[in-house]
C-alpha positions as CSV (number, residue, x, y, z in Angstrom):
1,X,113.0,106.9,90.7
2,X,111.5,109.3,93.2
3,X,111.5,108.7,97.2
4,X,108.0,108.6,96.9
5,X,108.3,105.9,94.6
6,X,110.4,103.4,96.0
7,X,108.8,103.7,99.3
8,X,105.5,102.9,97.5
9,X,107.2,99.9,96.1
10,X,108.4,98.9,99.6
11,X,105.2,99.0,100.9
12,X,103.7,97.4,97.7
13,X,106.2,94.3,98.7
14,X,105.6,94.4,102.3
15,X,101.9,93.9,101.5
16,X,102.4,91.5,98.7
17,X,104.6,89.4,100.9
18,X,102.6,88.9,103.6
19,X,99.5,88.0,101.7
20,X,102.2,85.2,100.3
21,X,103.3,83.7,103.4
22,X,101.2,85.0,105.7
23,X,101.8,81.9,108.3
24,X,105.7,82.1,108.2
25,X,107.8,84.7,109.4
26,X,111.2,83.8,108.0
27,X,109.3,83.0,104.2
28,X,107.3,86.1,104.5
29,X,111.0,88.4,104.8
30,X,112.3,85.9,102.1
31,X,109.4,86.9,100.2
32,X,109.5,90.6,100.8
33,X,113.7,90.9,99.5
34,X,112.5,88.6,96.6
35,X,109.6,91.0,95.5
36,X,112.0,93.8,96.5
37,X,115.2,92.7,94.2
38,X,112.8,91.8,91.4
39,X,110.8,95.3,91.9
40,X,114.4,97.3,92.0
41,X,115.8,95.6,89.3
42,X,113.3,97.2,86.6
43,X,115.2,100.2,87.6
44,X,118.6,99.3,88.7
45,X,120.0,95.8,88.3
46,X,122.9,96.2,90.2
47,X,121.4,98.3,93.0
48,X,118.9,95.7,93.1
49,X,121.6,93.1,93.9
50,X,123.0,95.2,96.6
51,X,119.5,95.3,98.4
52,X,119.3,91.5,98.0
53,X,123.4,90.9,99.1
54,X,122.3,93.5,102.5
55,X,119.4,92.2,103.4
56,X,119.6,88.5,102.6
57,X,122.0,87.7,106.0
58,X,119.4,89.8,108.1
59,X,116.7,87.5,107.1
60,X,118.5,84.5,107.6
61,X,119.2,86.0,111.4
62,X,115.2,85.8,112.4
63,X,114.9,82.4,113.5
């Protein structure tokens, strides 16, 4: 996967989540590393799990 790529599929997320939970912060970041994993893990299952595993905890921090 190119740069280009995966920061076309971040943005992809970014967008998708918000139009999901576009009323809650903390469901909307939920959402984003859920659409992200998923995305990732067409390409790399265990890198996706890494994403998830990194940025699961900072998610939890933004109450």
């Amino acid at each position: 996967m190119s740069s280009r790529a995966l920061l076309d599929m971040i943005r992809q997320c970014a967008v998708d989540a918000r139009v999901k939970e576009s009323g809650d912060v903390e469901a909307r970041a939920h959402a984003f590393i859920a659409m992200l994993s998923g995305s990732l893990e067409q390409y790399d299952a265990i890198g996706a799990e890494v994403v998830f595993s990194l940025l699961q905890p900072a998610a939890g921090g933004a109450k």
